[in-house]
MIBA-922872 format. One record per residue (C-alpha): x, y, z. Coordinates in steps of 0.2 Angstrom, whole numbers, padded with zeros to 4 digits, always signed. Layout:
<atoms>
XYZ/...
</atoms>
This chain:
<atoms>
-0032+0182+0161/-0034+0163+0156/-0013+0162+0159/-0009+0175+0174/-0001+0168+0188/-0014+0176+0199/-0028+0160+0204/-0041+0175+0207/-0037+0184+0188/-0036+0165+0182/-0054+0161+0187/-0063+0176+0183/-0057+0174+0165/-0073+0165+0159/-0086+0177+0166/-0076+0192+0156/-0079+0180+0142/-0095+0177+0145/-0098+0196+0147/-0088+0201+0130/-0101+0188+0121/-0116+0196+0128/-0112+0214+0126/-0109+0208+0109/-0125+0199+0108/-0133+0216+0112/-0124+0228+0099/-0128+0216+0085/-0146+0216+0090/-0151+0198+0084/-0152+0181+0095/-0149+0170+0076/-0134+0162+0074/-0132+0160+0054/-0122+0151+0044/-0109+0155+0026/-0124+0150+0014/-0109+0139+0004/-0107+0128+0020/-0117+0114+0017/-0119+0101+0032/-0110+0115+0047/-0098+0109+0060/-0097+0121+0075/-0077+0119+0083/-0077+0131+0099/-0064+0134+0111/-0083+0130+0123/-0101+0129+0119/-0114+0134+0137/-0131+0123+0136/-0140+0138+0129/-0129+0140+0113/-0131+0122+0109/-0146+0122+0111/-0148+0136+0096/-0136+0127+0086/-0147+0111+0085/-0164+0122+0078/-0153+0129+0065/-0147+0112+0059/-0129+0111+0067/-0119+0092+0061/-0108+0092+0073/-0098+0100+0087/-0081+0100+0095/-0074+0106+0107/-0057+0110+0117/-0064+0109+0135/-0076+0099+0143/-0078+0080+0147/-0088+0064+0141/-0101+0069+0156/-0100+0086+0153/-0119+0095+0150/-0114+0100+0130/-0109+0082+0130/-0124+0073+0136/-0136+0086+0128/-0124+0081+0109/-0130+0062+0112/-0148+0065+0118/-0150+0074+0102/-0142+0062+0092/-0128+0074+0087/-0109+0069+0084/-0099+0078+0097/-0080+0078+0101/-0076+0086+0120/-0059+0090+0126/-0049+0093+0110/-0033+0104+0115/-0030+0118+0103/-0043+0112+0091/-0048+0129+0084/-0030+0134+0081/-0029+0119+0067/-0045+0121+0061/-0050+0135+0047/-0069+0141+0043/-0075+0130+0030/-0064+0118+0029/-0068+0101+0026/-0069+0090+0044/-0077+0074+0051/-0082+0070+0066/-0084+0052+0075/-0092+0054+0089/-0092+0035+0092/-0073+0034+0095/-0070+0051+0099/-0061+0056+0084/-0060+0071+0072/-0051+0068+0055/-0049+0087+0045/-0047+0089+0027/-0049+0068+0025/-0044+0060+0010/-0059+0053-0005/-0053+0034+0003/-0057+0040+0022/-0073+0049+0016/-0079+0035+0007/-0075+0024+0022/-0086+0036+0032/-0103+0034+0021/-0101+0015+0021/-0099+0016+0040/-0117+0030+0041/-0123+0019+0031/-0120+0002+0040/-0128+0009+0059/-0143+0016+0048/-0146-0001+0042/-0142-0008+0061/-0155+0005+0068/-0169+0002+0055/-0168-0017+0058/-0167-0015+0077/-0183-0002+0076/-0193-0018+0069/-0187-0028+0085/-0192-0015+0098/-0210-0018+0097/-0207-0033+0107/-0202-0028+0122/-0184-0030+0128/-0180-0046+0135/-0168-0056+0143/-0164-0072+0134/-0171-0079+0151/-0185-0071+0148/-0181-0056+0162/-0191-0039+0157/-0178-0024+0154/-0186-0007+0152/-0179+0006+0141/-0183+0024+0144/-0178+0038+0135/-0169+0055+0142/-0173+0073+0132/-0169+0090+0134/-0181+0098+0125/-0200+0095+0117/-0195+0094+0100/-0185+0077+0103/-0199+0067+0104/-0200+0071+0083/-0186+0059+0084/-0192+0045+0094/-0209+0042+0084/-0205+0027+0075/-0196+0021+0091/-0206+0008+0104/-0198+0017+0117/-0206+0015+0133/-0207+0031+0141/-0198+0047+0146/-0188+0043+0160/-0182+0061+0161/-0186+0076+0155/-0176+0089+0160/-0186+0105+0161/-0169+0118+0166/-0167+0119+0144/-0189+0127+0145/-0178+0145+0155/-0162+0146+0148/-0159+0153+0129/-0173+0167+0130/-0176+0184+0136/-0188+0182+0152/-0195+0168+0163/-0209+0156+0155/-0224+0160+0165/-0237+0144+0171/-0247+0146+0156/-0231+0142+0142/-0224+0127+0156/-0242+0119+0157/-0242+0119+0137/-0225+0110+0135/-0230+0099+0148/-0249+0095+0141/-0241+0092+0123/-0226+0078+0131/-0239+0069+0142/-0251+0068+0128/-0238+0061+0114/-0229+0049+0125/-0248+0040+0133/-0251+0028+0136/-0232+0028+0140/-0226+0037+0157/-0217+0056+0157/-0204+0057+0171/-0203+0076+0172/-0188+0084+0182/-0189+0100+0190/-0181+0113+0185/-0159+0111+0189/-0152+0128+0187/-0134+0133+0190/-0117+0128+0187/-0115+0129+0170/-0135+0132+0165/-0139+0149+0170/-0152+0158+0163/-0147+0176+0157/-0161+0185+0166/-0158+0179+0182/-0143+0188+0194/-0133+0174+0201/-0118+0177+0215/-0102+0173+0211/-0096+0157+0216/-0078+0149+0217/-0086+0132+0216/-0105+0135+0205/-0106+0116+0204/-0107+0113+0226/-0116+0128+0226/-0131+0136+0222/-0139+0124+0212/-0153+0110+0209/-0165+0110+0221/-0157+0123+0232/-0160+0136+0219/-0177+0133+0218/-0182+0133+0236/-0172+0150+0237/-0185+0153+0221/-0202+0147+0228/-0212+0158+0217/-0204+0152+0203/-0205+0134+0209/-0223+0135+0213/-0227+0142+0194/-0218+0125+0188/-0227+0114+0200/-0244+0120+0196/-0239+0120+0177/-0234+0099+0179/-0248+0097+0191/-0261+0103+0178/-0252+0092+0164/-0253+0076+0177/-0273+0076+0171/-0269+0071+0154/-0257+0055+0155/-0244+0046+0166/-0232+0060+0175/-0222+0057+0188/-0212+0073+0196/-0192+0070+0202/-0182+0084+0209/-0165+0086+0208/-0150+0085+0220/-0158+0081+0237/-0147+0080+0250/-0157+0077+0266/-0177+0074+0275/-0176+0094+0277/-0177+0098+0258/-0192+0084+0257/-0202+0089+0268/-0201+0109+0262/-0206+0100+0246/-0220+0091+0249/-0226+0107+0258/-0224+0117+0243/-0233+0102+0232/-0245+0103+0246/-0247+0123+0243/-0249+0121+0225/-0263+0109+0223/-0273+0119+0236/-0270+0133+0225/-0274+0125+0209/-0291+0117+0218/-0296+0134+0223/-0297+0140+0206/-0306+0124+0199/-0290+0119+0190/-0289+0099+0187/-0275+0087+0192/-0270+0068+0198/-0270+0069+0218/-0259+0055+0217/-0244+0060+0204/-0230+0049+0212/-0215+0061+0216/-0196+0055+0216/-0178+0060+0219/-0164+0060+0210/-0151+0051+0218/-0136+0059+0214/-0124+0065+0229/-0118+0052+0243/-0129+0060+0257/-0146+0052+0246/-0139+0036+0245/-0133+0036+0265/-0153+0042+0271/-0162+0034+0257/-0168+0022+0269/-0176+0036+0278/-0181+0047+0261/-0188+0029+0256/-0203+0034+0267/-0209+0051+0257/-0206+0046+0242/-0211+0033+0228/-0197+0031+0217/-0179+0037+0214/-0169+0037+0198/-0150+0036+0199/-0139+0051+0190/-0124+0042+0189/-0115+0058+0181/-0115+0069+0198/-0113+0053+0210/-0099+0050+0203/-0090+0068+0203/-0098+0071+0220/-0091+0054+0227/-0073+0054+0218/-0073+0072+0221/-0069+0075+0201/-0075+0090+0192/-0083+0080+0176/-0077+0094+0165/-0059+0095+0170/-0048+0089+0157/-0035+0087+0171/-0044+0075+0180/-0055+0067+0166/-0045+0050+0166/-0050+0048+0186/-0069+0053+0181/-0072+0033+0181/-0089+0023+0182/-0084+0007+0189/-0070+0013+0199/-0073+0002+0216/-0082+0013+0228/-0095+0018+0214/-0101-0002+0210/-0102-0003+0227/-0112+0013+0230/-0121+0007+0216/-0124-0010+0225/-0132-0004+0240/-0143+0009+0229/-0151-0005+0223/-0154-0016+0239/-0161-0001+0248/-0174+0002+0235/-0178-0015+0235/-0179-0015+0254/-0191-0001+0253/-0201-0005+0240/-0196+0010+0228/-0198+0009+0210/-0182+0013+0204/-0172+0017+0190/-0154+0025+0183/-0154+0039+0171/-0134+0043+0171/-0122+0042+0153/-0119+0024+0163/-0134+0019+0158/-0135+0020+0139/-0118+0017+0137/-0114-0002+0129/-0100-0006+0139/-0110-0006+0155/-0128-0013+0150/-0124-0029+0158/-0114-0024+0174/-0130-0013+0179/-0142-0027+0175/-0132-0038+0188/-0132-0023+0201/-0153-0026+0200/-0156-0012+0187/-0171-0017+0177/-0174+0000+0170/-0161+0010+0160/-0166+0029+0153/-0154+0035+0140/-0151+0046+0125/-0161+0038+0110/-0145+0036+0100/-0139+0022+0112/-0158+0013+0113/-0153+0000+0098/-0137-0006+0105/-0141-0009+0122/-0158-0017+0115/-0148-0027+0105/-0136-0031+0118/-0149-0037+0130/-0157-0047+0120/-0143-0057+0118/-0140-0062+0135/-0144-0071+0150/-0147-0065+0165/-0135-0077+0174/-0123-0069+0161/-0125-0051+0171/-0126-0058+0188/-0107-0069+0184/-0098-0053+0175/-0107-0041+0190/-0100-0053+0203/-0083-0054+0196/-0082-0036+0196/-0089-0032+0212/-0071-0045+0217/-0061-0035+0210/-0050-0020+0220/-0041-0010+0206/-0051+0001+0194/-0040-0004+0179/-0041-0021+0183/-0061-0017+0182/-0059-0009+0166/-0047-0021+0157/-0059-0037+0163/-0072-0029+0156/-0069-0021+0141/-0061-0040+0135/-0077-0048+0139/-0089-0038+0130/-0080-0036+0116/-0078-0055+0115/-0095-0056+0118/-0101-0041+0104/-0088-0040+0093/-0098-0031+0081/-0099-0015+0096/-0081-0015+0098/-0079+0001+0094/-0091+0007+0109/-0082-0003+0122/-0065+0008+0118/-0064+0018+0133/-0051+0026+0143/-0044+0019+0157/
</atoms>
C-alpha cells in the first residue's frame, strides 16, 4: 500500500500497520517486549517507534534507538532526549542493513550510526562516554549556584519530563523545577483510562519531590501521533491540524474534568501551575476557566483541599496565540513557548517529514521575529514567561534566545550541563550583539552559517553540538 500510485491506498498504509501490530498484540496475549537473553546493552532499529512503544522500551532497559522516519522534533525524538537515550531519526533503509544482534553504535550527539565498528572506533567511543561523564559530574557541582550571567543576569533552567520515573534521574541535579510535565504519556501504553484517584497520586508524588521547586503540569495533548488504544478516533487526513490538544479535551470534558480535579488536589502539596495545550483563541479560554471553575466547586463540595490560586498558562504554540496574546494576556498568568509546533504551524512543515526536514528551521527569519514579539508582549503584560521547545535546550541557540528576552529555558536533562555551562561563560551584552546581528539578517542560511561560526569559536570544546543542517 506504502508504494501504490493511488494517494488514498498510500495514506491508509499506516493504520493497516498499525492494525496488523495490534491484532498481533492480542493473539500473543502479553503487553512485555523481551529481549535475546545474549544481547547485552539492546538497540531497538525500526522502520517507526509510536510514543507508547518507546515508552515500554525505556522500562525494560532499551540503549538506544533508530529509526528510518521521523525528525529531530519528532515526539520519539524529543521523548529519546528527555529520557537521556541516544536516538537516530530519519535513517533510510536502516533496517535492511542492519541484522539482530549485530554489533552497532549509536551517536546521538552527531546523529551518526556506525555498525559492526572496528576495536579502534570502539575504543574511541568509551573515551568519548567517558569524557561527557566526567564534563557532567563536574558541572553537577556547579549547578548548585544558580546559573548566571557573567554579568551577573539570573537564567532559570527548568527541566521537561514525560513520565514520573524521570525525576529518578534528576536527584543529584540542582534543577530548578519542572517546566513541563507532559501528562498525554499517564493514558497512552495501557488498557483503560486512569481514573481521578491514579492522576491525583502521580501528581501528589511530582509536586512533593520537586518542593520547594515549582511543577508546570500540562494537560493532557492527545492526538496526532499519541493516541491512546482505548479511545475511537476518526479518521483524519491531516491528525496533526486536527483533533488534537486542547480540542480533544473540550470534545472529552468528563475526561478533562477527572484531570483537573486530580491536579487541583495535588496543587495543596507544593508549587503547581496548570498549562494547556494548543490554544487558539478567547473562546477556548474562557470554556476553560469555566470548566476549572466547575471542578473546584465540585472538589469543595466533597471537602476536598486545593490552592484557589493555582496560576494557569498557555502554551504558545500556533501563530493565532502569538497574534491575540495581548488579549489572552488578560486570563491568564503565564505562557510557555513550544517552539516545536510554532514552527511547523508557521512554516507550514510537517516536523516528521523527511521531505521537508531541511526547511524545519528554528531561526529561519519569520520565526526570530515571531520569537521577538512573543517576548515584548509578555513583557507588556506582565506574564511570566517561558520557552519549553527542542530550541530551548539545544547549545547552538542558548544565547540567541537569551537576547530575544528569554530568562527561563526548560529542556531535556541531557542538555542542562552544556547550556549551564554556556551561560556561565557569557555576557549578557554578548546575547544582545549576536541576537541583534541575526535579527539583521534576511536569509535563513546566512543565519545559520553566522551563527554556527560564532559559537563554535566561542565553545570550541561543543563543537560537535553546533553541527546542524542547514
Amino acid at each position: 500500500l506504502s508504494q501504490s500510485n493511488n494517494v488514498y491506498f498510500r495514506e491508509r498504509a499506516p493504520d493497516v500497520i498499525s492494525i496488523g501490530q495490534k491484532v498481533l498484540k492480542n493473539l500473543m496475549g502479553s503487553k512485555e517486549v523481551a529481549f535475546p537473553k545474549y544481547i547485552k546493552d539492546p538497540i531497538v532499529i525500526a522502520h517507526t517507534i509510536s510514543p507508547p512503544e518507546f515508552v515500554s522500551f525505556f522500562k525494560i532497559g532499551v540503549k538506544a534507538v533508530v529509526t528510518e522516519i521521523g525528525g529531530k522534533t519528532s515526539h520519539v525524538a524529543i521523548m529519546a532526549r528527555d529520557l537521556k537515550i541516544p536516538a537516530v531519526v530519519g535513517v533510510k533503509d536502516i533496517t535492511k542493513y542492519v541484522k539482530t544482534g549485530e554489533k552497532v553504535i549509536v551517536d546521538g550527539s552527531i546523529g551518526k550510526v556506525l555498525v559492526d565498528p572496528s576495536e579502534d572506533v570502539l575504543s574511541f567511543y568509551v573515551k568519548k562516554e567517558l569524557k561527557q561523564r566526567k564534563f557532567e559530574k563536574e558541572v553537577v557541582k556547579r549547578e548548585k549556584a544558580k546559573c548566571r550571567l557573567k554579568t551577573g543576569e539570573e537564567v532559570t533552567l527548568l527541566a521537561n519530563l514525560d513520565i514520573e520515573e524521570e525525576l529518578e534521574m534528576i536527584k543529584e541535579r540542582a534543577f530548578e523545577g519542572i517546566g513541563l510535565f507532559r501528562t498525554e504519556y499517564i493514558f497512552l501504553n495501557r488498557e483503560n483510562q486512569p481514573d481521578e484517584e491514579e492522576q491525583y497520586n502521580i501528581y501528589r508524588k511530582l509536586v512533593e519531590k520537586t518542593y520547594p521547586n515549582e511543577v508546570t503540569i500540562r494537560t493532557i495533548d492527545i492526538g496526532g501521533d499519541k493516541k491512546p488504544e482505548y479511545m475511537e478516533f476518526p479518521d483524519e487526513k491531516n491528525p496533526f491540524l486536527g483533533w488534537r490538544g486542547i480540542r480533544f479535551a473540550l470534545s472529552n470534558k468528563l475526561l478533562f474534568k477527572s484531570q483537573l480535579r486530580a491536579i487541583l488536589r495535588a496543587s495543596k502539596h507544593g508549587k503547581l501551575r496548570i498549562m494547556f495545550p494548543m490554544i487558539n483563541d478567547i473562546d477556548e479560554i474562557k470554556e476553560i476557566i469555566t470548566l476549572l471553575d466547575e471542578s473546584k466547586h465540585e472538589l469543595k463540595k466533597n471537602n476536598l483541599e486545593y490552592d484557589n490560586n493555582i496560576p494557569i498558562g498557555i502554551m504558545v504554540e500556533t501563530p493565532s496565540s502569538v497574534i491575540l496574546l495581548d488579549i489572552i494576556a488578560e486570563y491568564i498568568d503565564f505562557i510557555s513557548v513550544g517552539t516545536n509546533d510554532l514552527i511547523q504551524y508557521t512554516l507550514a512543515i510537517d516536523r516528521g517529514n523527511l521531505l521537508v526536514a531541511s526547511d524545519f528551521d528554528p531561526v529561519h527569519p519569520a520565526i526570530l521575529r515571531m520569537l521577538r514579539t512573543i517576548s515584548d508582549k509578555a513583557e507588556e503584560h506582565n506574564l511570566d514567561m517561558s520557552i519549553c521547545g527542542e530550541m530551548a535546550g539545544d547549545p547552538l541557540y542558548v544565547l540567541l534566545l537569551l537576547g530575544l528576552g528569554y530568562r527561563k529555558l526548560s529542556m531535556a536533562i541531557i542538555n542542562i550541563p552544556i547550556v549551564y555551562d554556556i551561560i556561565c561563560n557569557s555576557t549578557l551584552e554578548d546575547a544582545e550583539n549576536l541576537t541583534n546581528t541575526l535579527l539583521n539578517m534576511n536569509s535563513k542560511s546566512e543565519i545559520h552559517k553566522y551563527l554556527i561560526e560564532y559559537m563554535t569559536s566561542r565553545f570550541k570544546e561543543f563543537e560537535d553540538y553546533f553541527k546542524h543542517d542547514i
